[in-house]
C-alpha positions in Angstrom: -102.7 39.1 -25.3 -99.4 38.8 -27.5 -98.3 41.6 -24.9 -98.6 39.5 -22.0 -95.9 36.7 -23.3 -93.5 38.8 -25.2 -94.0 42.4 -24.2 -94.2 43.9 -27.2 -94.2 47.8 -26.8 -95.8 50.1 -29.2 -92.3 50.7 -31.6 -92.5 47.2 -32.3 -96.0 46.9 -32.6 -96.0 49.7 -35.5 -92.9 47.6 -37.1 -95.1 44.3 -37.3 -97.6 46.4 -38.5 -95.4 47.5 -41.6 -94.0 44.2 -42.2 -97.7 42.4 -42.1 -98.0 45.4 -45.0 -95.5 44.3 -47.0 -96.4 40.6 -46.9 -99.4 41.1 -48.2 -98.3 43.0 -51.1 -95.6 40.1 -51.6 -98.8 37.5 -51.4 -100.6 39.2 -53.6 -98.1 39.3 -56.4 -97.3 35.9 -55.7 -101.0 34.6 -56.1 -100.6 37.1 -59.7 -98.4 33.8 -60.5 -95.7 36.3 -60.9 -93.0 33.3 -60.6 -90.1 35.9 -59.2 -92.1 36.0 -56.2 -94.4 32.7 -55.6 -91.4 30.3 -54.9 -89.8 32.7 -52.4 -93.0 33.3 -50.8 -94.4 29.6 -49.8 -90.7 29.3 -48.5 -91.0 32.0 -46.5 -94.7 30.4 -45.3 -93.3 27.0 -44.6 -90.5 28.2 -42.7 -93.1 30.5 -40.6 -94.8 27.5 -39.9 -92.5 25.8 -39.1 -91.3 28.3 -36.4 -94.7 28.6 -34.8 -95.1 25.1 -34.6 -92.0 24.9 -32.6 -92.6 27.7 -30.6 -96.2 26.2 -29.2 -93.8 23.8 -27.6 -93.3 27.0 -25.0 -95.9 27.1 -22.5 -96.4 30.8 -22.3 -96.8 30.9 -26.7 -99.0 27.4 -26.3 -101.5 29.2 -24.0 -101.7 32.3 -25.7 -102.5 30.3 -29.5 -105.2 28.6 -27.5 -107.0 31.5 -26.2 -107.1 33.4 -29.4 -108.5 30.1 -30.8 -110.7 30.2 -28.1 -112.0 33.5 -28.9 -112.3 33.0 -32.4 -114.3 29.9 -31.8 -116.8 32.6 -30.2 -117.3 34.8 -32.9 -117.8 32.1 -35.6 
């Protein structure tokens, strides 16, 4: 689905991978309370947020959100 809006090709897709990785590890340290990491990490959150909410303003991103809502709505 992601593919048909941006493109992404399999390099990338491997990279987002690793990086979806690493943010977990930084969440989990962060929910540790280890303080050195929590701060910097509901920053980072709040500006993702942020980012997607202006990017739904893009048809293309905006129709894509929708149907994976959609289909989550299914499995629940």
């Amino acid at each position: 689905m992601a593919e048909e809006v941006w493109g992404i090709d399999e390099e990338r897709r491997r990279n987002l991978k690793a990086n979806l990785e690493a943010l977990r590890k930084y969440a989990e340290l962060a929910a540790a309370g280890d303080e050195r990491y929590w701060a910097s990490y509901v920053n980072f959150i709040n500006t993702a947020y942020r980012t997607i909410w202006a990017a739904l303003e893009d048809p293309r991103v905006r129709k894509t959100y929708l149907k994976i809502l959609k289909q989550r709505k299914t499995r629940d």
